[in-house]
N, C-alpha and C positions, 0 to 999 in steps of 0.2 A: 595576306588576306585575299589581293586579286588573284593571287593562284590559285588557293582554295577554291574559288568561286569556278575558273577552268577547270581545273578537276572535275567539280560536280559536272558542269556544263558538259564538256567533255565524254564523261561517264553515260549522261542520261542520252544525250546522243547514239552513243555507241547502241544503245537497250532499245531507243527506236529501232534502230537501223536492224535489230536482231529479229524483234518481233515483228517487221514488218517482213523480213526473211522467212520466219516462219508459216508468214499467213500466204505464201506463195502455192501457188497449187501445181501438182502433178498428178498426174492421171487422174484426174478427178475428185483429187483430195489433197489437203492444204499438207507442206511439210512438218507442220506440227502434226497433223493427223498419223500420218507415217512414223511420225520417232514416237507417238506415244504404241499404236499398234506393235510397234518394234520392241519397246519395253517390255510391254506384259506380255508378249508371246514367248520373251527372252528370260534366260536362266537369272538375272538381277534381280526379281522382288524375290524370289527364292533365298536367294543371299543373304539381301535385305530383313528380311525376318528372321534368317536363324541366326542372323546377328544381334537384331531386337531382341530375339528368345535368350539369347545370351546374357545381353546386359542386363534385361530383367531379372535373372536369375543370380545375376554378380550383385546387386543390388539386394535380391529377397535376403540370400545366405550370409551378404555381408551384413545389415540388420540384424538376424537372429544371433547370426555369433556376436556380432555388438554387443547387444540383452544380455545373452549369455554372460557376459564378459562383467558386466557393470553388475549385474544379478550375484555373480558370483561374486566379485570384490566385496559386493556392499553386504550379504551375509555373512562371508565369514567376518567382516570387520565388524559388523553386530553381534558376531557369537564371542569374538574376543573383548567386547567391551561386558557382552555378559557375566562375563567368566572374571573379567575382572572386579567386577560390583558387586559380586557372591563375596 
């Protein structure tokens, strides 16, 4: 239990010590300023998205064929139960 508690203790430390890292300035702008201008001028959101684009689309098509799938079962097991109560 007292470990856990250094851990946290520990951890949140650590996130100070980072963000106060980041709010440091060079040239006239803080180094968070730098690594976010560094991102979006960088080929990474690029990335980012046609990999979004991706799972969104693993996800659409996985769905339709889902439907498809439970659609198709559950009619032919309706055309079979028809056929048999003729």
């Amino acid at each position: 239990m007292i470990g856990d508690l250094f851990i946290v203790i520990r951890y949140f430390v650590i996130s100070v010590i980072i963000v106060g890292a980041l709010q440091v300035e060079m040239k006239g702008k803080s180094l968070e300023g730098h690594v976010t201008d560094w991102f979006y001028t960088s080929n990474v959101p690029q990335h980012i998205r046609t990999a979004a684009k991706g799972g969104a689309l693993l996800i659409e098509n996985g769905s339709q064929s889902t439907k498809r799938f439970f659609k198709d079962m559950f009619s032919s097991a309706s055309g079979a139960v028809e056929k048999a109560s003729r």
